[in-house]
C-alpha positions in Angstrom: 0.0 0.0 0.0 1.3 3.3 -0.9 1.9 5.3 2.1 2.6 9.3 2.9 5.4 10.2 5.5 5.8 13.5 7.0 9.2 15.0 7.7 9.6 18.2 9.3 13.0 19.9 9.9 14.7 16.6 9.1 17.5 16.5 7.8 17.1 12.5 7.0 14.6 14.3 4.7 14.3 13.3 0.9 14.8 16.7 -1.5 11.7 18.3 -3.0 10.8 17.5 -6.6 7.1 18.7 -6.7 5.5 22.0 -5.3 1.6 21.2 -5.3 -1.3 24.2 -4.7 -3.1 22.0 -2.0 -6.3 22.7 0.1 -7.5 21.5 3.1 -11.2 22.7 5.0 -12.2 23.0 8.7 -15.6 22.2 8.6 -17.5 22.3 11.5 -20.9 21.4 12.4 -24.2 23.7 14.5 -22.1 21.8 17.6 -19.0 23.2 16.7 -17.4 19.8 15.8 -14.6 19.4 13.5 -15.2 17.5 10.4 -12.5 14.8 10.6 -11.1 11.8 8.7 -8.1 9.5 9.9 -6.0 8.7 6.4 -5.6 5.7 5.0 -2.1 6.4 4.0 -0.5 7.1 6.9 -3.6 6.2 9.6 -2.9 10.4 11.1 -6.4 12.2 11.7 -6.7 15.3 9.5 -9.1 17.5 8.2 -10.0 17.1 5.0 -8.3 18.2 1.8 -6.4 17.5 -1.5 -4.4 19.2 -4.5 -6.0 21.7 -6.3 -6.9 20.1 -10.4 -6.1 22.2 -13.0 -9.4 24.5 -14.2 -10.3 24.2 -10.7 -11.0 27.6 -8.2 -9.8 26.9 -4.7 -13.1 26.9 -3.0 -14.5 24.2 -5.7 -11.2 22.0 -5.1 -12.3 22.5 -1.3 -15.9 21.4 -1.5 -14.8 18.4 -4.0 -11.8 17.2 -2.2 -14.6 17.2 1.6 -17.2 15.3 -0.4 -14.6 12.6 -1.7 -12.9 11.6 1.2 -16.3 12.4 3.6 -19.2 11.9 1.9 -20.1 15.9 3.3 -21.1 18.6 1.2 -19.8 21.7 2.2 -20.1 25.8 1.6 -17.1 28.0 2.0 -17.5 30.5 4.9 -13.5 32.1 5.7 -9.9 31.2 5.1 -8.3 29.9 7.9 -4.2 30.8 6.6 -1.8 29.8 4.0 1.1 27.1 4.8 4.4 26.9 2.7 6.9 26.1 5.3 9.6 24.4 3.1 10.8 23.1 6.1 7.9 20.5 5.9 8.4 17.8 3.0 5.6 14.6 2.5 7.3 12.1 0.7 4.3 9.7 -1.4 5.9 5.9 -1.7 4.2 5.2 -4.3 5.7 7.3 -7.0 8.8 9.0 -4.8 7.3 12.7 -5.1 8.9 14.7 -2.6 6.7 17.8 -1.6 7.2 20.7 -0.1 4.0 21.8 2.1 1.8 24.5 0.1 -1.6 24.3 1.6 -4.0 26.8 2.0 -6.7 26.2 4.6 -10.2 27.1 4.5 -13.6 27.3 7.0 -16.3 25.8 6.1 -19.9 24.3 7.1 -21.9 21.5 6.3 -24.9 21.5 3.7 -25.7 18.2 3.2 -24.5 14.2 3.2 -23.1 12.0 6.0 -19.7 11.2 7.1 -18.9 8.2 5.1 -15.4 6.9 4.9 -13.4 6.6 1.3 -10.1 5.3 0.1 -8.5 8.1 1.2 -10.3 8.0 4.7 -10.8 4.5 6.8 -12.5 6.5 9.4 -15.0 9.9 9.2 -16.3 11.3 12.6 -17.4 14.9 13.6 -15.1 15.3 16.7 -15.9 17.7 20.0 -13.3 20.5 19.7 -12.1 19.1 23.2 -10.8 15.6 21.8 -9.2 17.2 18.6 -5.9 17.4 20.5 -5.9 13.7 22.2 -5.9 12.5 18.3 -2.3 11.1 16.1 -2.2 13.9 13.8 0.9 15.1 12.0 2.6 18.7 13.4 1.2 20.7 10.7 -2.4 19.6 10.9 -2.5 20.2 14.5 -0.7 23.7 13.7 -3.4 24.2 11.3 -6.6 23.2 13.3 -4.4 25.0 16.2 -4.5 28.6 14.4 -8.7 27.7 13.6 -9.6 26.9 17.3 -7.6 30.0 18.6 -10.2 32.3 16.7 -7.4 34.4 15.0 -8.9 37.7 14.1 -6.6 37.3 10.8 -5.7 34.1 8.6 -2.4 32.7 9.3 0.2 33.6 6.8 3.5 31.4 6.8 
């Protein structure tokens, strides 16, 4: 099975070959519950999100990307921040891409569907705000969901 590994900072690292425009969405529910799936690739909890396809906007990459891998239709409501920290590289076993992190994280809330899991996801559950942090996540999701539960009057930018 192919599988995704993290590295951040690491100088055990494999070199970036690909750059990717990626997105990932905080949706949360009237309950205020996160919107999570745990991967299939690496088995980490995350919020949901993918690279953006070419002749694709970045909000309908986000709502596309939420329905795949959750079975959750979605609207856009804010931007969250932008994430390019070359620092961060996710090597993909399968093919040997080596990419540097360039996500851009979006809010959003649910319209319709129920959390079904999908290749990408062997588990979707809306999870309290309160039990986000007890779940295996890698450092820059839990950065990410991090800067959305603090309420930042301004996205993120790094």
């Amino acid at each position: 099975m192919a599988r995704r590994i993290d590295f951040y900072d690491d100088p055990d690292a494999p070199k970036p070959n690909s750059l990717v425009p990626s997105v990932n969405v905080v949706v949360t529910n009237d309950a205020g519950e996160i919107l999570m799936i745990r991967r299939s690739d690496n088995g980490n909890w995350a919020v949901p999100g993918g690279a953006i396809d070419l002749g694709e906007s970045l909000p309908e990459a986000a709502i596309r990307e939420t329905l795949e891998e959750t079975g959750i239709t979605c609207e856009i409501t804010g931007l969250v921040g932008t994430y390019t920290d070359p620092k961060h590289v996710i090597l993909y076993t399968s093919n040997g891409e080596a990419r540097q992190e360039f996500s851009i994280v979006l809010h959003g809330r649910p319209v319709a569907g129920e959390p079904t899991p999908s290749d990408e996801s062997r588990e979707v559950r809306w999870v309290p705000r309160e039990e986000v942090g007890a779940l295996s996540m890698d450092r820059s999701m839990r950065l990410r969901i991090g800067h959305f539960l603090d309420g930042r009057a301004a996205p993120y930018i790094g």
